[in-house]
C-alpha positions in Angstrom: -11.5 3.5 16.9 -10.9 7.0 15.9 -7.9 9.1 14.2 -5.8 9.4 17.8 -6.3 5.6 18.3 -5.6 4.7 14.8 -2.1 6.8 15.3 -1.5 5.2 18.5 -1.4 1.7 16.6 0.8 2.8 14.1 3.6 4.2 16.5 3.2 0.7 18.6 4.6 -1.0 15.6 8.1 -0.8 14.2 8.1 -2.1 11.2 6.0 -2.1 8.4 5.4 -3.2 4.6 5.4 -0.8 2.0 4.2 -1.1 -1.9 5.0 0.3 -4.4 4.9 0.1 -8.7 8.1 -0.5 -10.8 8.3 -0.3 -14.5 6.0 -1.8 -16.5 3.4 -2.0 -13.4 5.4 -4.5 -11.4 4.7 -4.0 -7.6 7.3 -4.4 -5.2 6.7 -4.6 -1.4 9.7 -4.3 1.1 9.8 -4.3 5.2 11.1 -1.1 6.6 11.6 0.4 10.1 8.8 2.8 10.8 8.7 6.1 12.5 5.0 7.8 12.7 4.1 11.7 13.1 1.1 12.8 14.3 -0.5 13.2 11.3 -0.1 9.1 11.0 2.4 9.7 8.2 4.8 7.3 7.9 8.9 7.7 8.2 11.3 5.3 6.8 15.1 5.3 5.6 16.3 3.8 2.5 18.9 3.6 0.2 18.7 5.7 -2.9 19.9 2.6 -5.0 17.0 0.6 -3.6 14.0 -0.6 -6.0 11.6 1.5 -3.7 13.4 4.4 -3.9 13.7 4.1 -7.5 9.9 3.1 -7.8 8.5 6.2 -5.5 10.7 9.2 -6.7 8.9 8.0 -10.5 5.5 6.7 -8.7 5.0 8.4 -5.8 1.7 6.7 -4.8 2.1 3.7 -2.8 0.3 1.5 0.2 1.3 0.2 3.5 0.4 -2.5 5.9 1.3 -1.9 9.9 0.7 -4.4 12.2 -0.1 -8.7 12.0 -0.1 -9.5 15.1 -3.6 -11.1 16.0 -5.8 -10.0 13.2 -5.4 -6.3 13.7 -3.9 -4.1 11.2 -3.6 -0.7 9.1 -3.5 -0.5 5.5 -3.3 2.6 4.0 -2.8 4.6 1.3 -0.5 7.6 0.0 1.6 9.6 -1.4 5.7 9.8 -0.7 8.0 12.9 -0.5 11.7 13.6 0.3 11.8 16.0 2.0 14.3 18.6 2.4 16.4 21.3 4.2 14.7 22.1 7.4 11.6 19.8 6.9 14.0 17.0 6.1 15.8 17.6 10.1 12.5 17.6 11.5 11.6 14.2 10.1 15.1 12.7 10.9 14.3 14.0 15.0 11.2 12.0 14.7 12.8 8.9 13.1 15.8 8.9 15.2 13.5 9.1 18.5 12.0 5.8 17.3 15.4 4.2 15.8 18.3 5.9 17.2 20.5 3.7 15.8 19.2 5.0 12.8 21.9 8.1 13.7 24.7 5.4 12.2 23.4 5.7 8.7 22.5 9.4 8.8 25.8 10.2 7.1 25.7 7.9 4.1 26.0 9.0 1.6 23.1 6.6 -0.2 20.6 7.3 2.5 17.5 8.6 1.8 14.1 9.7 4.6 10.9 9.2 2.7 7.7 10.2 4.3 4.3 8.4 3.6 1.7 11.0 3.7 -1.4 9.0 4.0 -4.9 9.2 2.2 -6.7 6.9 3.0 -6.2 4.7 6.5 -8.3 1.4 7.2 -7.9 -0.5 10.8 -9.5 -3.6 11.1 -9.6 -5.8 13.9 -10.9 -9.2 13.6 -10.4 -10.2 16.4 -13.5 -9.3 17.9 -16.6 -10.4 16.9 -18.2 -8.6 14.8 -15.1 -7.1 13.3 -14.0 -3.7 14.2 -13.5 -1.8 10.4 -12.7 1.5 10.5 -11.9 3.8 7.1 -10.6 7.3 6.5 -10.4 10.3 4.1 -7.4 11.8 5.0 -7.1 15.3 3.8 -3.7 16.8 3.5 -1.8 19.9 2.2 1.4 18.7 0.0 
């Protein structure tokens, strides 16, 4: 399994788990709908009155699990942004090609786009034997 595979697997899935740290160090996980550049970073809307908005603007690092089906699955590792202005637009094409009912909440005025910028990716597969385990470094610019 290399990086094109592992991306391939991510946009497969829809939805996804994301963690993050409140205050005092208490995590929080939450499901969200999933979009997924090619870079494997990780697109999701949310409400800025959420816990894991409020967690990530203060904590930006956080994890995510994609994918239980079987026993095959990403975790990974990284850092969130808002992004903004004409970054921001490009983000929403890519979500709103994955969840275009997503276009409904676009106007809210709560609504936030975070993007996961990952770190560090693992896919494992255990569903083969031996078990497919497949770690990554991933270098980006922020």
């Amino acid at each position: 399994m290399d990086r094109r595979g592992v991306r391939e697997f991510l946009a497969r899935h829809r939805y996804g788990v994301v963690s993050s740290l409140g205050e005092g160090g208490v995590p929080q996980s939450a499901l969200v709908g999933i979009a997924v550049t090619a870079d494997m970073e990780i697109i999701f809307d949310t409400l800025k009155s959420s816990r894991k908005y409020r967690n990530l603007m203060a904590r930006p690092e956080c994890s995510f699990v994609v994918g239980w089906e079987g026993e095959q699955t990403v975790q990974m590792e990284g850092v969130v942004i808002e992004p903004k202005g004409e970054e921001l637009a490009r983000y929403q094409a890519m979500y709103f090609a994955a969840w275009p009912e997503g276009m409904k909440r676009k106007d809210w005025p709560d609504v936030a786009y975070l993007v996961v910028r990952p770190r560090w990716v693992r896919y494992s597969d255990y569903d083969q034997v031996p078990a497919l385990i497949v770690e990554m470094i991933i270098e980006m610019t922020i």
